[in-house]
mmCIF file of the C-alpha atoms, coordinates in Angstrom:
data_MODEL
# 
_entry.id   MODEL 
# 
loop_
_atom_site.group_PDB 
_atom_site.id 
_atom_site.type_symbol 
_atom_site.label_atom_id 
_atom_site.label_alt_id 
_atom_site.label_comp_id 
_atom_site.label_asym_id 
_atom_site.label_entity_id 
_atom_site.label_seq_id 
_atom_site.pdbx_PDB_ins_code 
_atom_site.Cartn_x 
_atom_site.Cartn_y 
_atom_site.Cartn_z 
_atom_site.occupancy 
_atom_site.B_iso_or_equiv 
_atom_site.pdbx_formal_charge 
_atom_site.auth_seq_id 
_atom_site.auth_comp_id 
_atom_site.auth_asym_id 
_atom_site.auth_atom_id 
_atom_site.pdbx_PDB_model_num 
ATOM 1  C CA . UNK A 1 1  ? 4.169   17.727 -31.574 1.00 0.00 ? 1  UNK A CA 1 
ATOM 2  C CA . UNK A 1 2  ? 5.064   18.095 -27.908 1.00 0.00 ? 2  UNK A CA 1 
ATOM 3  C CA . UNK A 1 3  ? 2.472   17.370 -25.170 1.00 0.00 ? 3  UNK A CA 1 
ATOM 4  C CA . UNK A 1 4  ? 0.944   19.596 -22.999 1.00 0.00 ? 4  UNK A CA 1 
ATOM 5  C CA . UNK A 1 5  ? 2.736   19.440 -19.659 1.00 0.00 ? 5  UNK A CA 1 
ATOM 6  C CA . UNK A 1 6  ? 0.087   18.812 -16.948 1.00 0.00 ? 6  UNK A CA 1 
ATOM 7  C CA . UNK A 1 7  ? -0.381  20.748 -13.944 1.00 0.00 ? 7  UNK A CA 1 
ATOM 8  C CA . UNK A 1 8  ? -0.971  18.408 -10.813 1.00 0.00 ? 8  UNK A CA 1 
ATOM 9  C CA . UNK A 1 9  ? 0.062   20.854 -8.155  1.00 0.00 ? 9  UNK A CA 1 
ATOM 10 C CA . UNK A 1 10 ? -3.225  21.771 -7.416  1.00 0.00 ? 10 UNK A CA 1 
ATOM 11 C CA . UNK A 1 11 ? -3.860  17.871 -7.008  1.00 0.00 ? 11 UNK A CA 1 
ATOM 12 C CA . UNK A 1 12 ? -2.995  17.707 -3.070  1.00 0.00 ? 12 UNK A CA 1 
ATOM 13 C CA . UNK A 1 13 ? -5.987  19.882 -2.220  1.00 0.00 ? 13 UNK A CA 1 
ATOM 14 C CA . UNK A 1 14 ? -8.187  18.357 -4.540  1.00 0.00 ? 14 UNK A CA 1 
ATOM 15 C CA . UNK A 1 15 ? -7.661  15.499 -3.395  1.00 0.00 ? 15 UNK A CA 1 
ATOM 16 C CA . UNK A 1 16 ? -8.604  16.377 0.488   1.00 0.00 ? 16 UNK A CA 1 
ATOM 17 C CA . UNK A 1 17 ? -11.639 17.255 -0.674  1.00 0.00 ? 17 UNK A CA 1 
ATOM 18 C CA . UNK A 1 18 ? -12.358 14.351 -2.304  1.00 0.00 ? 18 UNK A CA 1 
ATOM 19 C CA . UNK A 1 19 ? -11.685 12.013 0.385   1.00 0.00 ? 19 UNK A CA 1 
ATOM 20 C CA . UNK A 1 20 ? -14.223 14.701 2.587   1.00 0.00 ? 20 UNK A CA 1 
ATOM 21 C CA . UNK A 1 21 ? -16.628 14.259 0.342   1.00 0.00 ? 21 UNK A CA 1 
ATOM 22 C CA . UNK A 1 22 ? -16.596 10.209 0.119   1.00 0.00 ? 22 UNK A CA 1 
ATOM 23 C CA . UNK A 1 23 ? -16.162 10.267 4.018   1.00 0.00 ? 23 UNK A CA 1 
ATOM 24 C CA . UNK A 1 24 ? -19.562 12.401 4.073   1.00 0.00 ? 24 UNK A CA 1 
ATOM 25 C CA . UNK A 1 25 ? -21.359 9.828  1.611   1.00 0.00 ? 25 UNK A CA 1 
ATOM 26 C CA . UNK A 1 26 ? -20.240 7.100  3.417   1.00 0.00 ? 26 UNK A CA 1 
ATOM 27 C CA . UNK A 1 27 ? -21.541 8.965  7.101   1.00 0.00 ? 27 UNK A CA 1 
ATOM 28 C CA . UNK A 1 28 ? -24.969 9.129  5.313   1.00 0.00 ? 28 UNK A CA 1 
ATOM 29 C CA . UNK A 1 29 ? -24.844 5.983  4.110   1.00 0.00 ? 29 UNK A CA 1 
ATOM 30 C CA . UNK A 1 30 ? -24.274 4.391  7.683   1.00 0.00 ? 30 UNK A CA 1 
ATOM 31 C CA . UNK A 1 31 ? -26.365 6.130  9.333   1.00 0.00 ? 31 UNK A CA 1 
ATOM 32 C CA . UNK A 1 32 ? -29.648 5.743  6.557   1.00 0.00 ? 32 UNK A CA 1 
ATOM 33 C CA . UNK A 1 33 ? -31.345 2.640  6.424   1.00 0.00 ? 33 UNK A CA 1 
ATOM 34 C CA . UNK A 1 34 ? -29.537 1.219  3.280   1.00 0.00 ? 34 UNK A CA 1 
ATOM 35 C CA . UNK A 1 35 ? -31.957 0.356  1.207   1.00 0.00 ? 35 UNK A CA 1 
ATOM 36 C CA . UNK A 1 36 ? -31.573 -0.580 -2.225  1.00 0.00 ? 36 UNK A CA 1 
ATOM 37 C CA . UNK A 1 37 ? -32.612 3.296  -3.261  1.00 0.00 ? 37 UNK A CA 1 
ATOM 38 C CA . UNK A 1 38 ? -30.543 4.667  -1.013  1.00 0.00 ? 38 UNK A CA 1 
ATOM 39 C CA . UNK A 1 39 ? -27.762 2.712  -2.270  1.00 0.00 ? 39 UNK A CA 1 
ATOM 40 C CA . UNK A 1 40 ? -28.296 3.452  -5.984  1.00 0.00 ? 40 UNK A CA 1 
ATOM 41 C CA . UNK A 1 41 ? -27.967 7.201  -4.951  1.00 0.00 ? 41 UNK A CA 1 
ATOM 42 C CA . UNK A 1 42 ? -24.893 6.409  -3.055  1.00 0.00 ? 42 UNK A CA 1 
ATOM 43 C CA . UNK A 1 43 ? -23.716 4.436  -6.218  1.00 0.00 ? 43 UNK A CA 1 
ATOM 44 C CA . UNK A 1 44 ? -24.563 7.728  -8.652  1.00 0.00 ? 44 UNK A CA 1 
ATOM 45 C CA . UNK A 1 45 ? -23.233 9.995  -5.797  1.00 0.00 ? 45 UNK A CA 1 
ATOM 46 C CA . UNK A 1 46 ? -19.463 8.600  -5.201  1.00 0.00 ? 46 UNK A CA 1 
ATOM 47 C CA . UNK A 1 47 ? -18.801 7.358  -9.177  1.00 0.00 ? 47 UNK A CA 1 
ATOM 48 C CA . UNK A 1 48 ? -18.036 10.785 -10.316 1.00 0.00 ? 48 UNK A CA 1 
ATOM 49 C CA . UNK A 1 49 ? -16.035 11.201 -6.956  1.00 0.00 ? 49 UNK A CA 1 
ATOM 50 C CA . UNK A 1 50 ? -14.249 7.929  -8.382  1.00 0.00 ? 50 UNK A CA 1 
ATOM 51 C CA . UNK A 1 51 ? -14.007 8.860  -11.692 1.00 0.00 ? 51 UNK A CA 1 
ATOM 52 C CA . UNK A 1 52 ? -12.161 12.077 -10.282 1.00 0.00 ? 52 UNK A CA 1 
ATOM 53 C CA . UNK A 1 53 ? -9.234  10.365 -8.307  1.00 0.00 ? 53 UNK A CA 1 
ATOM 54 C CA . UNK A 1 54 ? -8.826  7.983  -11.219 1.00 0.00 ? 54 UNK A CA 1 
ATOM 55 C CA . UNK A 1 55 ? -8.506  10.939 -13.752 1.00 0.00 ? 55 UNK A CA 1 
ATOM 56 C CA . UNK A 1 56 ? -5.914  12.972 -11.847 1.00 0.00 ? 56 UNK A CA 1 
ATOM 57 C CA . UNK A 1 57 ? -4.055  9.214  -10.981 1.00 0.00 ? 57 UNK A CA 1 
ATOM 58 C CA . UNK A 1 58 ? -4.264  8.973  -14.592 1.00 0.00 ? 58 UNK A CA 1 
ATOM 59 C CA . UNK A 1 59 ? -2.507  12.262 -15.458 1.00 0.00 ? 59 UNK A CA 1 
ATOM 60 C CA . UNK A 1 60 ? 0.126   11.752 -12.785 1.00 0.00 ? 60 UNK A CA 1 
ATOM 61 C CA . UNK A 1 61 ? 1.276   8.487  -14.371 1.00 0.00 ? 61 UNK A CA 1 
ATOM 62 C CA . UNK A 1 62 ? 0.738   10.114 -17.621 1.00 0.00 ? 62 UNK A CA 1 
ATOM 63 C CA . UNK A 1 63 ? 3.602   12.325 -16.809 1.00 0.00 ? 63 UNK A CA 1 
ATOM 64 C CA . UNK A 1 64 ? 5.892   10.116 -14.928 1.00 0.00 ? 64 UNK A CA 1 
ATOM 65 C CA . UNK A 1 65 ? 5.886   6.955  -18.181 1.00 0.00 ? 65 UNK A CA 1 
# 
């Protein structure tokens, strides 16, 4: 059976907005107090930020190997 062929096209943009929204979190972060429960809502705030890049990084080698 053939694989799906992924569409990454869309990945540029989603992408920019990514990087917008960890440049925000990381803003906030500076400029709060940084204590440790402000930090563990940082932590819970960027992961699925993270997880996103490392998904569509994922797919793009997928199709490249």
């Amino acid at each position: 059976m053939a694989a799906i062929p992924t569409t990454t096209s869309c990945y540029q943009e989603r992408i920019a907005t990514l990087q917008e929204r960890l440049k925000l979190l990381l803003a906030t972060s500076e400029a709060s107090a940084g204590c440790p429960d402000d930090l563990e809502l940082l932590e819970q705030e960027i992961q699925p930020v993270y997880a996103a890049i490392w998904a569509m990084y994922a797919e793009v080698e997928d199709d490249e190997g």
